[in-house]
C-alpha positions in Angstrom: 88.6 -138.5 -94.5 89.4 -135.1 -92.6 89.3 -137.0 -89.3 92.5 -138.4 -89.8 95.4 -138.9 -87.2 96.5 -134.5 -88.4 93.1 -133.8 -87.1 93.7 -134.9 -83.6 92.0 -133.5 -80.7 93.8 -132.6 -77.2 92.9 -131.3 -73.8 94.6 -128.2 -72.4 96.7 -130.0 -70.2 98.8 -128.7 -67.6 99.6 -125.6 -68.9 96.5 -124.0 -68.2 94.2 -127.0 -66.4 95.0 -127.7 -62.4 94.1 -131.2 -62.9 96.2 -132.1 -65.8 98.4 -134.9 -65.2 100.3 -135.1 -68.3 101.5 -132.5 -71.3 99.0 -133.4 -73.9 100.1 -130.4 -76.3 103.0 -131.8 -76.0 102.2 -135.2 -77.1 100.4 -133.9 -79.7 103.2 -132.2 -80.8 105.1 -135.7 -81.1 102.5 -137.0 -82.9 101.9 -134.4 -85.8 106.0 -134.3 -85.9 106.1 -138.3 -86.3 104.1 -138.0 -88.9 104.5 -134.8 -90.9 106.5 -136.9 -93.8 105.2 -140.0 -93.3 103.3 -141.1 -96.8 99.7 -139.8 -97.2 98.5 -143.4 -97.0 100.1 -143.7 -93.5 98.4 -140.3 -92.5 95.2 -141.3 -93.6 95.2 -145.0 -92.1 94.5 -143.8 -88.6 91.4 -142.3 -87.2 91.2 -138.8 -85.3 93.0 -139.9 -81.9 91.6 -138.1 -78.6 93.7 -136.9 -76.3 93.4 -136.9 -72.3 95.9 -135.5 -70.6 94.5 -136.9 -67.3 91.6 -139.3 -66.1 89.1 -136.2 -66.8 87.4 -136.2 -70.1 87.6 -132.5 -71.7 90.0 -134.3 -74.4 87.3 -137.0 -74.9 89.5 -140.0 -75.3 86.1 -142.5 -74.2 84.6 -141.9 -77.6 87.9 -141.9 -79.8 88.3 -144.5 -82.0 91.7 -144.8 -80.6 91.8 -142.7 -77.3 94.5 -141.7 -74.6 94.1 -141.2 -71.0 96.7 -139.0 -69.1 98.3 -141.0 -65.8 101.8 -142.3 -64.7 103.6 -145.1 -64.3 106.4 -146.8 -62.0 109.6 -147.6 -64.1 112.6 -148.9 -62.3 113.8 -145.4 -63.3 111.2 -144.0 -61.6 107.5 -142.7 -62.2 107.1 -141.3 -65.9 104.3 -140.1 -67.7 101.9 -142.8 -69.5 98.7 -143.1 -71.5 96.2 -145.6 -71.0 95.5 -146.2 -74.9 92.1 -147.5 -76.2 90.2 -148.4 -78.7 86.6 -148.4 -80.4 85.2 -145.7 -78.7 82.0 -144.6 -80.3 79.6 -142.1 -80.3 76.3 -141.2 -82.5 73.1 -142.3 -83.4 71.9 -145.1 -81.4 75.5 -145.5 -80.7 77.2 -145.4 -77.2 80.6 -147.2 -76.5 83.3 -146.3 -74.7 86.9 -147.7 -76.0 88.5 -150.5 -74.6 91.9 -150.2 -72.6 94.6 -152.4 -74.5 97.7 -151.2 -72.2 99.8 -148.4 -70.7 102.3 -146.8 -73.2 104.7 -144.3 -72.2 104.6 -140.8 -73.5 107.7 -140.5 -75.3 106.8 -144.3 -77.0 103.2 -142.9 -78.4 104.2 -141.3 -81.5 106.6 -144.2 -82.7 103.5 -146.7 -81.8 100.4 -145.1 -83.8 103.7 -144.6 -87.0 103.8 -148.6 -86.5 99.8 -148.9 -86.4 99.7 -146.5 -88.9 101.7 -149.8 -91.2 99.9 -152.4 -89.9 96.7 -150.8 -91.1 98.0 -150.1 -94.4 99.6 -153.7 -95.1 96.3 -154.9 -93.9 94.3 -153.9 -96.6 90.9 -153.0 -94.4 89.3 -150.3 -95.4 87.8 -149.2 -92.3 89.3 -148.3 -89.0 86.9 -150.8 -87.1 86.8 -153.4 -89.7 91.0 -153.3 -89.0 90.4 -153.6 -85.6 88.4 -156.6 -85.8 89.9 -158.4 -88.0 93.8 -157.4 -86.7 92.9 -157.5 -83.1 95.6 -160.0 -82.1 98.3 -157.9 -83.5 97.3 -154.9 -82.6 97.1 -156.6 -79.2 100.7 -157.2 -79.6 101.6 -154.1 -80.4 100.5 -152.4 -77.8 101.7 -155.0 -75.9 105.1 -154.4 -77.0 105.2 -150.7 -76.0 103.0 -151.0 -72.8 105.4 -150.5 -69.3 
């Protein structure tokens, strides 16, 4: 599929946006750099990922199959900038769903994340995004778990 995890979408972000919260271009960036040699069955096991770089939706990350919302988080080092990253978003015919929240993730943790999602999908042998989802919902719950603040 061409809406694979190289044809992610991103907001403007800060750069150019007043409300931006968090450097989305930027965590783009991260993301196409994490994965620029990965395998091509590791590029091709994640969906498009929307991008947010704050709780307003011009990087559509509701409808993403995998989504991320711009916001920040209190570390014991201080506040840092985090995603709220979700999944199963959906949008088309007869279709309205926006994706469900699985945990906070800091930036700089993202790319590393979806590279380890990226494998679990593969050595899960679904096909399909959702059917993954379904069926691997307890790990991926621990995944995400495992990177959330």
């Amino acid at each position: 599929s061409i809406f694979n995890i190289e044809n992610t979408v991103a907001c403007v972000g800060p750069t150019i946006c007043n409300f931006g919260l968090n450097n989305s271009h930027e965590l783009l960036d991260s993301i196409l750099e994490t994965f620029k040699d990965a395998p091509e069955d590791i590029k091709a096991a994640l969906p498009r990922v929307f991008i947010s770089g704050c709780h307003n939706s011009c990087g559509q990350h509701q409808k993403g199959l995998i989504g991320f919302t711009g916001k920040r988080g209190r570390t014991e080092n201080g506040v840092i900038p985090t995603y709220a990253m979700s999944f199963n978003g959906k949008v088309g015919p007869g279709v309205a769903r926006f994706g469900d929240v699985y945990g906070d993730i800091p930036a700089e943790k993202i790319a590393n994340l979806l590279l380890d999602l990226a494998n679990l999908k593969v050595n899960s042998k679904c096909i399909c995004f959702d059917e993954f989802i379904k069926e691997k919902e307890t790990e991926v719950k621990a995944l995400v778990a495992n990177y959330s603040l």
